[in-house]
N, C-alpha and C positions, 0 to 999 in steps of 0.2 A: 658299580659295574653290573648292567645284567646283561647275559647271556641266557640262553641255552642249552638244555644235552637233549637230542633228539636220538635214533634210530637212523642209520642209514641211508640211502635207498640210491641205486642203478645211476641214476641222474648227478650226485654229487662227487664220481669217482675222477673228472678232471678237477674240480678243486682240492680235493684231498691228495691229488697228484702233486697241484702245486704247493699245498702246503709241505707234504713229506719232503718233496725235494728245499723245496728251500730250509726249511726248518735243519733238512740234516745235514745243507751246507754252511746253517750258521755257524754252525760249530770249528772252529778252527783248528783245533787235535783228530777231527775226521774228516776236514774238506780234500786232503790230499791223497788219502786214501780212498777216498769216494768217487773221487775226478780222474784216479786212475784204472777206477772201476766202476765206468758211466751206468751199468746195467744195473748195482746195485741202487742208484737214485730212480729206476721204472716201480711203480707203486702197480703189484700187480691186480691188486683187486680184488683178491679173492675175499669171500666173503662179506661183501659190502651186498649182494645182495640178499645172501642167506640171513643176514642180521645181527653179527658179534661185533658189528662196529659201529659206535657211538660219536655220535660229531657235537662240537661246540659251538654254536652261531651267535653270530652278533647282529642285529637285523637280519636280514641276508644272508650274511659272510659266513662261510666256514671258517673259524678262525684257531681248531683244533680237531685235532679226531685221536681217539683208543680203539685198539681192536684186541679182543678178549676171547682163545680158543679152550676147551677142555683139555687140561694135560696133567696125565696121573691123581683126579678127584679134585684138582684145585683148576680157578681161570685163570689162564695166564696171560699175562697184560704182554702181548705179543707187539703193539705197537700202541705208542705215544708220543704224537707230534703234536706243538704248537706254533701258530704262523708267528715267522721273529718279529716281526711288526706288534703282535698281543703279546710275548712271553712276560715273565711276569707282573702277570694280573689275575695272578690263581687260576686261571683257564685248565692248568694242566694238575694240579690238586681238586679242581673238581671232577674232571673227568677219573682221576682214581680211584675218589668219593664212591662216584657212581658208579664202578666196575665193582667198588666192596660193597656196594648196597646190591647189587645186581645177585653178586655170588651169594652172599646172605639169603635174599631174598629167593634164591634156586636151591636152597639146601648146603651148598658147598660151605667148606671150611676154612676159605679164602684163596687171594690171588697170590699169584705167584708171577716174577719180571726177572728175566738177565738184565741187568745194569751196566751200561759200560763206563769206564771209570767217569767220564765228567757228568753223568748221571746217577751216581751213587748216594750225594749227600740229600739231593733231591728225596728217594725214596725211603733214605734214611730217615730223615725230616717228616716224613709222614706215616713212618712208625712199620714202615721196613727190616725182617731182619737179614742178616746175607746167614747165607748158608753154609755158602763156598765159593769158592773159582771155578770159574767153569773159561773156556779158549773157544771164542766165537772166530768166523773169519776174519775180523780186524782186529783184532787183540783179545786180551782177559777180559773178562766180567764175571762180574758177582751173582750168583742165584740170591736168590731173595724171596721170600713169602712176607704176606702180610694177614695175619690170623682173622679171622671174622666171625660171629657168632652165627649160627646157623637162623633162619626166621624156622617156625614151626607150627604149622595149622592144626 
């Protein structure tokens, strides 16, 4: 399988549109929650062109995107969609690869993700720890860190 992880940029934010939305109505434990809250599937943007968001392409296609903002000295992996057409084909274990290579590579001492529960074992599996419960708008999730070694010049 190869892909991609690129950077961003202005021009890519209706495909990552339609990945968020579809990706976060494959999910059948949040499509009814979602559809009863159309505005939470508008992917607003932010930051796609200041540069914290990481896309995964396959030729062409976007066929993933992370976006990673600074919160309390760690990144926190603020979003991770995969198009369900690609999910697993490790698309979404590389992109977290490369949010812990990034944070590393920035001095930080890793990322940090709220998990909602069908998302859990995922970042469990990639050496996630939960921290705690934290109550998002749609239910519980897990705080979570994933430690990372600092790089150092």
């Amino acid at each position: 399988m190869l892909f991609r992880i690129r950077w961003s940029t202005p021009a890519d934010l209706p495909a990552l549109t339609d990945v968020f939305a579809r990706a976060s109505l494959s999910n059948e434990g949040d499509r009814d929650a979602l559809l009863t809250h159309p505005e939470a599937l508008v992917l607003e943007g932010d930051g796609i062109a200041e540069g914290p968001t990481r896309v995964a392409t396959k030729a062409d296609d976007i066929v993933g995107f992370a976006t990673t903002v600074l919160v309390d000295g760690v990144l926190d992996l603020q979003d991770l969609f995969v198009d369900p057409d690609w999910m697993r084909h490790g698309i979404g274990r590389h992109l977290v690869r490369d949010a812990a290579a990034i944070a590393a590579e920035r001095g930080f001492e890793g990322n940090a993700v709220t998990a909602n529960p069908h998302a859990f074992f995922f970042y469990d599996a990639l050496g996630f720890v939960a921290d705690g419960e934290i109550q998002t708008p749609f239910g519980p999730g897990k705080r979570m860190h994933l430690a990372v070694a600092p790089e150092h010049s």
